[in-house]
C-alpha positions as a Python dict, from the first residue, in 0.01 Angstrom:
ca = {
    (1, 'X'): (0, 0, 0),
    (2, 'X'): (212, -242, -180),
    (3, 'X'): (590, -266, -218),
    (4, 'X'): (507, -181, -546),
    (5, 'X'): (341, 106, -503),
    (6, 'X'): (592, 187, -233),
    (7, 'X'): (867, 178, -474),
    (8, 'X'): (710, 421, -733),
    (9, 'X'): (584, 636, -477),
    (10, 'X'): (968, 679, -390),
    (11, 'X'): (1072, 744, -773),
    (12, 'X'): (824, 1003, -794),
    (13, 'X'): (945, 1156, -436),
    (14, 'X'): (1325, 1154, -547),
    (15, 'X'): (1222, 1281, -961),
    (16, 'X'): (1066, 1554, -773),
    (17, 'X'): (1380, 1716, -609),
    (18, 'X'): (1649, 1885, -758),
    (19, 'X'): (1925, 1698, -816),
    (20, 'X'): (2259, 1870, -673),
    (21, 'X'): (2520, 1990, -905),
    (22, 'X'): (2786, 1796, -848),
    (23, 'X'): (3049, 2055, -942),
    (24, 'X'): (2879, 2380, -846),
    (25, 'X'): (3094, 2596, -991),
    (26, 'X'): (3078, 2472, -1344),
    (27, 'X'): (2807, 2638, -1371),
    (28, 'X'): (2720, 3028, -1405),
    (29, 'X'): (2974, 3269, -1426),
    (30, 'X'): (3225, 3103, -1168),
    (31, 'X'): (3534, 2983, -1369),
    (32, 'X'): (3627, 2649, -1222),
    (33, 'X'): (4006, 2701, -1338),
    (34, 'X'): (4300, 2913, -1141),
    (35, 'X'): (4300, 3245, -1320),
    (36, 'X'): (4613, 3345, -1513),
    (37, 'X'): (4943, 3434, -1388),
    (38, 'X'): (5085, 3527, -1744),
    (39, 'X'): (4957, 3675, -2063),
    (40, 'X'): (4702, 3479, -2293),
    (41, 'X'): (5015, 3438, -2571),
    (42, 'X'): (5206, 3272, -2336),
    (43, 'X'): (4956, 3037, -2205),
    (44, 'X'): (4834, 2964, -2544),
    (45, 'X'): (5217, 2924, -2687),
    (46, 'X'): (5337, 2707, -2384),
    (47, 'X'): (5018, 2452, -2393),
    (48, 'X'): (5052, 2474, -2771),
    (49, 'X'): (5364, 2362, -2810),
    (50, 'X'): (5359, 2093, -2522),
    (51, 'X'): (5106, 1934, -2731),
    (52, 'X'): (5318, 1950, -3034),
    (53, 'X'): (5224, 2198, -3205),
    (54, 'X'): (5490, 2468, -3365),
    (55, 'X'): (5399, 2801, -3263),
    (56, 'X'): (5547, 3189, -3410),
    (57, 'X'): (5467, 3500, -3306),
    (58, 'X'): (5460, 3732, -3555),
    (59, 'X'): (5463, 4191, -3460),
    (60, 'X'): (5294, 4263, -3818),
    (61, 'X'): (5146, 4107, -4137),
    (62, 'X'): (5484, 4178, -4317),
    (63, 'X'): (5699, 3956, -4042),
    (64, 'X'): (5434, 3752, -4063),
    (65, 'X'): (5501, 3701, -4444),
    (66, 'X'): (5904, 3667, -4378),
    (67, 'X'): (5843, 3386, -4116),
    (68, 'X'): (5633, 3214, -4320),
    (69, 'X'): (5865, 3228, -4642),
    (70, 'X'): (6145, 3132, -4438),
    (71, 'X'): (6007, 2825, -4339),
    (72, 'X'): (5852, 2756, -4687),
    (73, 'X'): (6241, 2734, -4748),
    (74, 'X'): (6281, 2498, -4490),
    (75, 'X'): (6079, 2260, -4504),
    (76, 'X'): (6088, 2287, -4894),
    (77, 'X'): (5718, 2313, -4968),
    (78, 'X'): (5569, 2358, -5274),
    (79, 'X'): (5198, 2254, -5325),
    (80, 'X'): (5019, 2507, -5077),
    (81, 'X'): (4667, 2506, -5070),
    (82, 'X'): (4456, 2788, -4952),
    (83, 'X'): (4114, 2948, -4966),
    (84, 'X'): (4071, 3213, -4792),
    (85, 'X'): (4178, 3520, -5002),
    (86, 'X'): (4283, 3715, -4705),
    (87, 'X'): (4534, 3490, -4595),
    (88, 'X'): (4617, 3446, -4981),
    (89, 'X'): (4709, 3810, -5000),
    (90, 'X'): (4922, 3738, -4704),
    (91, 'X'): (5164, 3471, -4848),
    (92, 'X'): (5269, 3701, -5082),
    (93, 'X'): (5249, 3757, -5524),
    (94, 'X'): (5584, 3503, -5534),
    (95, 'X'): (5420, 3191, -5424),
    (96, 'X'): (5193, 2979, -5651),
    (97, 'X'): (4897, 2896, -5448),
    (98, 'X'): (4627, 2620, -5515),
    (99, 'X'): (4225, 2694, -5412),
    (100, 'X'): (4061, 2448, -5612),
    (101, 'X'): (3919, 2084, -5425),
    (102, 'X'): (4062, 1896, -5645),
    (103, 'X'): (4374, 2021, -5613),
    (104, 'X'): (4352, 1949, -5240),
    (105, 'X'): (4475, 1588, -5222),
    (106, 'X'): (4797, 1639, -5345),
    (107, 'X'): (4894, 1950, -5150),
    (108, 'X'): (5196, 1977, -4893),
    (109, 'X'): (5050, 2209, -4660),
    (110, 'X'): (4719, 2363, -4610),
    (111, 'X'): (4655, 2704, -4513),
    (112, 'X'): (4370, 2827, -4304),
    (113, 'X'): (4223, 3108, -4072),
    (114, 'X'): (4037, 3038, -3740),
    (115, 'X'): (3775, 3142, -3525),
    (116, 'X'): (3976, 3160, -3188),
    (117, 'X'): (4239, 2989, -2978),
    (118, 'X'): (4245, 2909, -2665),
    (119, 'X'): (4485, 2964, -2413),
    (120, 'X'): (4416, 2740, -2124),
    (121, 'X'): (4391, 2447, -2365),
    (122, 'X'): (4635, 2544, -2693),
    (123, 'X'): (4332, 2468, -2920),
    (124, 'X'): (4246, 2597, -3264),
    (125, 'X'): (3834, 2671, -3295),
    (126, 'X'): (3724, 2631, -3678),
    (127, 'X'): (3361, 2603, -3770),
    (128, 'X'): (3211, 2531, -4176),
    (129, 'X'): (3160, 2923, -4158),
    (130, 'X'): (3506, 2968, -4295),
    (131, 'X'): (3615, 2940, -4632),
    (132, 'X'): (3834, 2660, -4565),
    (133, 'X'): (3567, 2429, -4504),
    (134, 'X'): (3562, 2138, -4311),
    (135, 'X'): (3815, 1913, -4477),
    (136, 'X'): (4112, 2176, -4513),
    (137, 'X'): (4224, 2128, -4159),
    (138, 'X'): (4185, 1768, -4113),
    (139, 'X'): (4321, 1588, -4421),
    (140, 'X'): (4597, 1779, -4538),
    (141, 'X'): (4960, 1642, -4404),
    (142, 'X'): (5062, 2026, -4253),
    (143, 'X'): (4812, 2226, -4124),
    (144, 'X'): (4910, 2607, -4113),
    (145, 'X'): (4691, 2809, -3917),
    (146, 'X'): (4702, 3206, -3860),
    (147, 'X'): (4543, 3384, -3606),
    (148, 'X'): (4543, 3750, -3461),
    (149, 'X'): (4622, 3813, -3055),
    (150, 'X'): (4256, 3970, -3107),
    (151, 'X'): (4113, 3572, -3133),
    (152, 'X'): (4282, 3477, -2831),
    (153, 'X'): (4021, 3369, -2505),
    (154, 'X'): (4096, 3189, -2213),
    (155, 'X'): (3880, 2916, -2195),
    (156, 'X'): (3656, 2709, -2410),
    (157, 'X'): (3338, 2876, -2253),
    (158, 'X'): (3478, 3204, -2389),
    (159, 'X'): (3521, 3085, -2737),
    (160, 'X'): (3168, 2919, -2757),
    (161, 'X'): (2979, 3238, -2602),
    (162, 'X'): (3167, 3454, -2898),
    (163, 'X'): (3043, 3198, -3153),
    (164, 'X'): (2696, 3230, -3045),
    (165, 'X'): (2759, 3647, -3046),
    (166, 'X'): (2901, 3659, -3375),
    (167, 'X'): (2633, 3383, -3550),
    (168, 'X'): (2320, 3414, -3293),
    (169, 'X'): (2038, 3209, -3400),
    (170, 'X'): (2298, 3088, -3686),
    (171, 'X'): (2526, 2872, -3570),
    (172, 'X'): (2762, 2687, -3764),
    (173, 'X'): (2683, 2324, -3871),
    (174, 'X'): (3010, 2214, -3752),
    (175, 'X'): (3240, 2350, -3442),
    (176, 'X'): (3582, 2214, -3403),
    (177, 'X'): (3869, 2191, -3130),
    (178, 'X'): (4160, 2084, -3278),
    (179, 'X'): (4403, 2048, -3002),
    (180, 'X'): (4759, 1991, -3138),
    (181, 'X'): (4860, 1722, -3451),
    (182, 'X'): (4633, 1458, -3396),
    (183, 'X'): (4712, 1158, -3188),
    (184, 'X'): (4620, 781, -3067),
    (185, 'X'): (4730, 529, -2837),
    (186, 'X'): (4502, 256, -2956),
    (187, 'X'): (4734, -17, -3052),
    (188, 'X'): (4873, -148, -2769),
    (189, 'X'): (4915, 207, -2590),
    (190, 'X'): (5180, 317, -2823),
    (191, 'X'): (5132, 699, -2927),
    (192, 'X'): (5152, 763, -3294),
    (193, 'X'): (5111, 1114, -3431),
    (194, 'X'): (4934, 1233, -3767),
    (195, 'X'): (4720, 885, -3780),
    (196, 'X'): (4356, 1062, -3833),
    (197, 'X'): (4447, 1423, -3945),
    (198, 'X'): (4794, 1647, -4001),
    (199, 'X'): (5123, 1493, -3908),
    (200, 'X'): (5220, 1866, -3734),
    (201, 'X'): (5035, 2147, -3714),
    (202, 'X'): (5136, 2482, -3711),
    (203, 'X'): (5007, 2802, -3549),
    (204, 'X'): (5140, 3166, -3686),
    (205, 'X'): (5005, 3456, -3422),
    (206, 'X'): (4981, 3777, -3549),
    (207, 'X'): (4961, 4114, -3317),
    (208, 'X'): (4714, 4336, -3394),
    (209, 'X'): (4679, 4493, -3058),
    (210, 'X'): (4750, 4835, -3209),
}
């Protein structure tokens, strides 16, 4: 036998083993992360907010509401754009509310639902299955989003395995993890905020545990 033949003779021996997983437990149902210590709010608020990101808990819909109108005053906002008509109903009769696209560009804040957040990362999950599209989110200069405590998971895994329960064999085109305003470092390592996507980014958390 050749060295060539030796060689590929090898190859085959090695292609036919299984290759080890290198980190066993990232696989199944072992979570590779330390459970909790604290509730899924906290987690969620306290990565959140170390990432930037301006976070209110809310009891009810109606404080909800007051929060929110309290910080339209504020931050003196005026163009809000929104399409979901849940959340529209939300915000309140007294606010004059924008849901066409081509009102979009000019807007001050944009308004938007999710799919879940996750705690042990502070992210927002949005997919093109939501009203808001996939532009709201990413091109306005304030991104507002409002969840329920009943969209909270722990980990990414969890939010991706209640995608594929809620859609099954109809998945979303798009699935995103926005994780805080966004960020870069490419010029000469210096971080500057709201380069690619919304300067802050807010996160309004509603209990509706009852």
């Amino acid at each position: 036998m050749g060295a060539k033949e030796t060689v590929l003779k090898k190859i085959r021996e090695a292609l036919s083993q299984p290759t080890p997983i290198p980190f066993p437990k990232s696989e199944g149902q072992s979570l590779v992360y330390q459970p909790l210590h604290q509730e899924l709010e906290v987690e969620f608020a306290e990565r959140f907010t170390t990432l930037q990101g301006k976070f209110a808990f809310c009891l009810s819909n109606k404080e909800f509401t007051s929060q929110f109108n309290a910080l339209l005053f504020k931050t003196g906002w005026e163009k809000i754009y929104c399409l979901e008509p849940e959340l529209m109903a939300l915000l309140g009769n007294n606010l004059t509310i924008s849901n066409q696209p081509g009102e979009f560009a000019g807007c001050d804040v944009a308004i938007t639902g999710c799919e879940y957040l996750v705690a042990r990362t502070g992210s927002i999950v949005m997919s093109a299955a939501q009203l808001s599209g996939r532009k709201t989110s990413v091109y306005a200069p304030v991104h507002v989003c409002v969840a329920y405590t009943s969209q909270l998971v722990f980990d990414v895994k969890d939010a991706l395995e209640g995608m594929k329960e809620r859609y099954e064999n109809q998945l979303p085109s798009l699935i995103t993890f926005a994780t805080g305003p966004s960020r870069t470092a490419d010029i000469e390592k210096t971080l500057v905020v709201g380069v690619h996507g919304p300067k802050e980014v807010y996160v309004f958390l509603i209990d509706d545990s009852e």
